[in-house]
C-alpha positions in Angstrom: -192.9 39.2 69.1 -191.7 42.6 70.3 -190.6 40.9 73.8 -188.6 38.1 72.3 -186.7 40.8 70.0 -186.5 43.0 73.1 -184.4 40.0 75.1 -182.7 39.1 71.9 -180.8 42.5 71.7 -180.5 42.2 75.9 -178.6 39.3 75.0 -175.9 40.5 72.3 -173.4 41.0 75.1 -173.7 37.8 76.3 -173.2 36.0 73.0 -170.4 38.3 72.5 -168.4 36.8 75.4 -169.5 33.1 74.9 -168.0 33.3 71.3 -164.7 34.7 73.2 -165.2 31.9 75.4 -165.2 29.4 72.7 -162.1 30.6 70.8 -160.5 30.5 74.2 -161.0 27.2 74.7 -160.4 26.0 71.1 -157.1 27.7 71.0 -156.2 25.5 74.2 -157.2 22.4 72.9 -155.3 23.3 69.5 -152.2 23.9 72.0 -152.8 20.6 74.0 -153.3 18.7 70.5 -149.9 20.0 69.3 -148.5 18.9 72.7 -150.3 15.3 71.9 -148.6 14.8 68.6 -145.3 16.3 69.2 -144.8 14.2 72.1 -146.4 10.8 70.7 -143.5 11.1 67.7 -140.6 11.1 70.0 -141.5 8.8 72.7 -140.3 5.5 73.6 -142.5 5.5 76.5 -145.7 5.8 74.7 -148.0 3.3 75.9 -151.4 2.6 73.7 -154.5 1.4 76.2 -158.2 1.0 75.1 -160.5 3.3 76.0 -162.9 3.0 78.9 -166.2 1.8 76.8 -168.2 4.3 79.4 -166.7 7.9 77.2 -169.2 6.0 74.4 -172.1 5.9 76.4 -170.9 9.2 78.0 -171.2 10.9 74.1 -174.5 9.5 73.3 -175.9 11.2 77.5 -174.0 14.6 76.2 -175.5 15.0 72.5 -178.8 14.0 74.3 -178.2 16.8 76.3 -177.6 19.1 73.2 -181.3 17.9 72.2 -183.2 18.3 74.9 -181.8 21.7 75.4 -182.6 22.9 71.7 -186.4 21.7 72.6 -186.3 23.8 74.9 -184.9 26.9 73.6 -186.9 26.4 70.2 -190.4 26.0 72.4 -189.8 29.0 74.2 -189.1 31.1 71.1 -192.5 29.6 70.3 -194.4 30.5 73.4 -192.8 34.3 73.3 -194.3 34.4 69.8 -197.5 32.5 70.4 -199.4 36.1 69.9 -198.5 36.3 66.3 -201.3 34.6 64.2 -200.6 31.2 62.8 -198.0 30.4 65.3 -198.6 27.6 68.1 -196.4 27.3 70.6 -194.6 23.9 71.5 -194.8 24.3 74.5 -195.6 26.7 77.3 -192.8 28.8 78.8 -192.7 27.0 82.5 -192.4 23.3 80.4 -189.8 24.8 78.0 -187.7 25.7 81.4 -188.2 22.1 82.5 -186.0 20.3 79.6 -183.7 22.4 80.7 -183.7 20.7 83.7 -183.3 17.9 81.9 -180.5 19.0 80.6 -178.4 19.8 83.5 -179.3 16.2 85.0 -178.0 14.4 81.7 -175.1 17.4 82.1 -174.6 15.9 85.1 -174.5 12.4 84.3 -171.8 13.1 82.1 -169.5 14.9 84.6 -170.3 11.6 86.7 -169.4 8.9 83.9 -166.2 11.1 83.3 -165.5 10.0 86.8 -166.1 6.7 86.4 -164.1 6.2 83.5 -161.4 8.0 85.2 -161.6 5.4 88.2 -161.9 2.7 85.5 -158.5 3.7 84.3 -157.5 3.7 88.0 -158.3 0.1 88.3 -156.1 -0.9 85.3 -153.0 1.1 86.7 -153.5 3.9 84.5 -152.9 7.4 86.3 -151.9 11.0 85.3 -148.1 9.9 85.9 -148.1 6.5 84.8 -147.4 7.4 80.6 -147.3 9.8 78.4 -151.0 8.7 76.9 -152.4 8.2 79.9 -151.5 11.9 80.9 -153.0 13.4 77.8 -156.1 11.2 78.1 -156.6 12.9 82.0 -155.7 16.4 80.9 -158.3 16.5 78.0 -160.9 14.4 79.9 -160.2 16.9 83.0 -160.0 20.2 80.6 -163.4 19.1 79.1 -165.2 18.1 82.1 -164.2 21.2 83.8 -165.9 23.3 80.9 -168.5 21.1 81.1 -169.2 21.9 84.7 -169.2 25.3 83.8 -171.6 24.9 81.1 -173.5 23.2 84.0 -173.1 26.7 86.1 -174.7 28.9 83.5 -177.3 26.7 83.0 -178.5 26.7 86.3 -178.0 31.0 86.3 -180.6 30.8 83.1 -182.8 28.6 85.3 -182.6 30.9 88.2 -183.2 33.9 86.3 -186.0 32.1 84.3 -187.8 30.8 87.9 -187.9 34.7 89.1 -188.8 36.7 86.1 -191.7 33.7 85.4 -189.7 32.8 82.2 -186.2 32.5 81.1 -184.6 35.3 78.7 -184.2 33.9 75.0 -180.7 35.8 74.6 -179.5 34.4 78.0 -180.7 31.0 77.1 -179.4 31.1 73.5 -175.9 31.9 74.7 -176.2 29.4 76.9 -177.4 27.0 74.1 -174.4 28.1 72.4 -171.8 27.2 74.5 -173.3 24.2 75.6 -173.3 22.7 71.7 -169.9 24.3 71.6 -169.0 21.1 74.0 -170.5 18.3 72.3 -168.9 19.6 69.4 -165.5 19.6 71.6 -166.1 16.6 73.1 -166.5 14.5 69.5 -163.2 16.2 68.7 -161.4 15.1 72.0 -162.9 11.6 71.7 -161.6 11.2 67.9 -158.0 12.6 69.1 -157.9 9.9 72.4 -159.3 7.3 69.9 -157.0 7.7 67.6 -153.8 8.8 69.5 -154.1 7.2 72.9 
């Protein structure tokens, strides 16, 4: 119990910046959502398209993800505090570190149906310059993704750091956690606003 509370405090810092992070990124999407509406009431060129039916399937792969990673961080909690009586663990501390493997293939998969939408899109004649809409629908796709990828990155630095200490640090993994919920909960928001708007 006294080691998990140890990394827990290790990992203040680190929680610090993700919630930076997050306000960062919501103030952008704010500022690109302004952008959406202020340009959708004074265009003549606006031109509605249905969405790719992929960024539905793409949803349901990223809230998985959000799942599979809160197993994870939950059972390694547990297996720090296994040595307090009455408390079993879920699961060891090498199997919690493999759903997050899990999570940065289904990560993955996302960045990669993102694409495929995108070239969906392509197929139709739908690109960055061909309409207003269809230039939102890129930029917030893109903006996402690309936090998404970097979700991905600090993932993978909790995994490395987990693979040579023998276990991953709660605190790293927790603002890790955060983020990473941070962009499902982005991504239902940018999804409402294409569906919507675009």
């Amino acid at each position: 119990m006294a080691l998990a509370r140890q990394l827990a405090v290790k990992a203040e810092p680190a929680q610090t910046g993700v919630w930076i992070g997050v306000a960062t990124i919501s103030m952008s999407f704010a500022a690109f959502t302004s952008a959406l509406v202020v340009r959708q009431a004074g265009a003549t060129d606006w031109q509605h398209f249905e969405l790719p039916p992929l960024l539905y399937l793409n949803t349901l792969i990223l809230l998985a993800s959000s799942g599979t990673l809160e197993w994870s961080r939950r059972s390694l909690a547990r297996a720090l505090e296994r040595t307090a009586p009455g408390v079993p663990a879920l699961l060891p501390p090498a199997q919690a570190l493999s759903w997050i493997y899990v999570t940065l293939a289904l990560g993955v998969m996302f960045v990669c149906g993102q694409v495929l939408a995108w070239r969906g899109l392509a197929r139709q004649g739908l690109f960055l310059s061909t309409s207003p809409s269809s230039s939102f629908f890129y930029v917030f796709t893109a903006l996402h993704g690309l936090h998404v990828l970097g979700g991905i990155a600090g993932l993978g630095y909790v995994v490395q750091r987990g693979r040579a200490r023998g276990l991953p640090a709660t605190g790293s993994l927790g603002a890790a956690a955060l983020y990473w919920h941070f962009m499902d909960a982005l991504w239902l928001y940018v999804l409402l606003i294409l569906t919507t708007r675009v």
